[in-house]
SELUM-683862 format. One record per residue: x, y negated, z of N, C-alpha, C in turn. Coordinates in steps of 0.2 Angstrom, whole numbers, padded with zeros to 4 digits, always signed. Each point is the difference from the previous one (the first is absolute). Layout:
<pts>
XYZXYZXYZ
...
</pts>
This chain:
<pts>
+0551-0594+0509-0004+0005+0003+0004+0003+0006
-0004+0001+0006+0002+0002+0006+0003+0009-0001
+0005+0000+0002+0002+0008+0001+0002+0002+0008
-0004+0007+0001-0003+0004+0007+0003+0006-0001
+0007+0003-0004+0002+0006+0000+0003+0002+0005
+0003-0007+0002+0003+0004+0008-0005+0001+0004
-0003-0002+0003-0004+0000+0006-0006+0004-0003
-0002+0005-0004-0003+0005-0003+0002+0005-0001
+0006+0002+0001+0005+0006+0001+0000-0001+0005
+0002-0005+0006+0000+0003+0005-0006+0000+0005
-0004-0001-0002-0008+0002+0004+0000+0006-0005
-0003+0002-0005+0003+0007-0003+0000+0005+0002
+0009+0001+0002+0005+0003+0004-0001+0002+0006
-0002-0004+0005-0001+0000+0004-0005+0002+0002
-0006+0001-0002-0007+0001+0000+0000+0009-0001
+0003+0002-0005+0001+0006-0004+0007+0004+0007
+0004-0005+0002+0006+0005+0004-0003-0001+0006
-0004-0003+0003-0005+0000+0007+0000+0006+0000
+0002+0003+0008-0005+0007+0003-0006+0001-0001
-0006-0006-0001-0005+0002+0001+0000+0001-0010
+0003-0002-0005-0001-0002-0004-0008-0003-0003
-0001-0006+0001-0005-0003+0001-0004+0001-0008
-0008-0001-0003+0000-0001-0006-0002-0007-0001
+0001+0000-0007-0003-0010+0002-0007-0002+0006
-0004+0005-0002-0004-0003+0002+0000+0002+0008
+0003+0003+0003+0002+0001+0007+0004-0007+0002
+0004-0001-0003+0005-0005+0001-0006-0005+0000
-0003-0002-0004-0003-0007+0002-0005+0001+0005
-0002+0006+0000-0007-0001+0006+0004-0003+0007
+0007+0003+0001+0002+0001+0005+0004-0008+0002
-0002-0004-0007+0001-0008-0001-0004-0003+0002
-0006+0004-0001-0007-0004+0002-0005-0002-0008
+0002+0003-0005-0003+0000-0006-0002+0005-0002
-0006+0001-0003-0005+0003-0002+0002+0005-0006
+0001-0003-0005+0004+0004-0006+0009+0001-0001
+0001+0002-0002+0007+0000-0002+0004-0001-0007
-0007-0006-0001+0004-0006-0005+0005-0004+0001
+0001-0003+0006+0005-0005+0002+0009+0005+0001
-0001+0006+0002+0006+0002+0000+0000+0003-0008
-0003+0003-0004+0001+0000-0007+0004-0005-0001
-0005-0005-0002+0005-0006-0004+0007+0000+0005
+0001-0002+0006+0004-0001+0001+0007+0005-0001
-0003+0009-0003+0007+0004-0003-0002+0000-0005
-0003-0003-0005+0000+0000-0006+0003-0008-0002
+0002+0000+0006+0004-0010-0002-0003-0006-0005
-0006+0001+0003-0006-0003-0002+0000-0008+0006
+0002+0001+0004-0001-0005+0006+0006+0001+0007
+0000-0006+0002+0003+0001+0004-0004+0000+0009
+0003+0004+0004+0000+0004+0007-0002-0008+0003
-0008-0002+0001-0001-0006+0003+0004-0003+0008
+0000-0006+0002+0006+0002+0004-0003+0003+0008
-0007-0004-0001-0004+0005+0007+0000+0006+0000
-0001+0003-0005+0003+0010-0001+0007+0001+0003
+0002-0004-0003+0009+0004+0003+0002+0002+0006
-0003-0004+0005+0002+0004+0006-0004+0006+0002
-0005+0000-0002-0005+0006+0002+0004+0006-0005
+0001-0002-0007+0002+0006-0003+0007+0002+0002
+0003-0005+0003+0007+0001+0002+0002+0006+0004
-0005-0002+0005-0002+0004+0006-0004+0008-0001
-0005+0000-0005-0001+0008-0001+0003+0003-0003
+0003-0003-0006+0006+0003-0004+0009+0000+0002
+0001-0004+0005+0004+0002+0004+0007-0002-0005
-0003-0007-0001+0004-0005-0007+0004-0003+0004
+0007+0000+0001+0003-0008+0003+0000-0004-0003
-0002-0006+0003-0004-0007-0002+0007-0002-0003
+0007+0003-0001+0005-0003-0004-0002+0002-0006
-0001+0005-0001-0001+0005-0006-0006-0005-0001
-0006-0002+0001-0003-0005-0003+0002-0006-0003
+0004-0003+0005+0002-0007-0002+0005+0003-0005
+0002+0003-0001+0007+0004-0005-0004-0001-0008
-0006+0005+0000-0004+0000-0007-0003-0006-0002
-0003-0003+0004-0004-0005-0001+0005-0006-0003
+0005+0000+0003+0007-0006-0002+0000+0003-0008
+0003+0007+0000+0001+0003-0005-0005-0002-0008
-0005+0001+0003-0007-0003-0006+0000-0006+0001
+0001-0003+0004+0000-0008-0003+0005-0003-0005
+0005+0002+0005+0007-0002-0007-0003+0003-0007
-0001+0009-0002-0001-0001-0005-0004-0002-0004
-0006-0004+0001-0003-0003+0000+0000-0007-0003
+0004-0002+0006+0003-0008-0004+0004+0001-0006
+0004+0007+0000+0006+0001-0004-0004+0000-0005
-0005+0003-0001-0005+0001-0007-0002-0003-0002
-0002-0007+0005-0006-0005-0001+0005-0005-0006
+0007-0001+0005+0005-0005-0001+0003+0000-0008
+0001+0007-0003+0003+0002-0005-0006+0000-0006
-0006+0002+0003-0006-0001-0005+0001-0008-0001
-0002-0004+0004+0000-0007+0000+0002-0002-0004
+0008+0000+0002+0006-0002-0004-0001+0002-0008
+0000+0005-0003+0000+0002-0005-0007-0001-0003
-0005-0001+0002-0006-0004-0002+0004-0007-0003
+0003-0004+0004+0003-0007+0000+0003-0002-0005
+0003+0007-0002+0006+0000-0003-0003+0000-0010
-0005+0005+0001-0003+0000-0007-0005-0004-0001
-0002-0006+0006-0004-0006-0004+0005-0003+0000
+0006-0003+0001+0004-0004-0002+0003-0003-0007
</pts>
């Protein structure tokens, strides 16, 4: 299963420590969506930050694009790490 914890704390954070401090559904209009389902899931680590979003979010939230590529690395690794040890140990008790 995919894990979005890093990159859902820091839209979060970020969202919340903004001047304007945005609410979800401000943030997304201001993305160009109607509801503020898509930034929900995305701090309740339900999904990840599509990658056509990242720059627009980057830029109203005032994200540097390291700080994205930082979390997104972060949640893949743990991800694999999860995937890999699940796997493994699946493997291990049909053997």
């Amino acid at each position: 299963m995919r894990r979005f914890n890093n990159i859902a704390t820091l839209v979060k954070t970020k969202r919340i420590q903004h001047p304007e401090c945005y609410s979800q559904l401000e943030l997304a209009n201001l993305l160009g969506y109607k509801c503020e389902k898509l930034i929900a899931h995305i701090e309740e680590a339900e999904c990840d930050v599509p990658l056509e979003v990242m720059p627009k979010l980057s830029k109203v939230l005032n994200i540097d694009p390291d700080d994205f590529i930082e979390a997104v690395l972060k949640d893949h690794e743990e991800s694999l790490d999860n995937f890999f040890s699940t796997t493994f140990q699946e493997r291990i008790i049909y053997m």
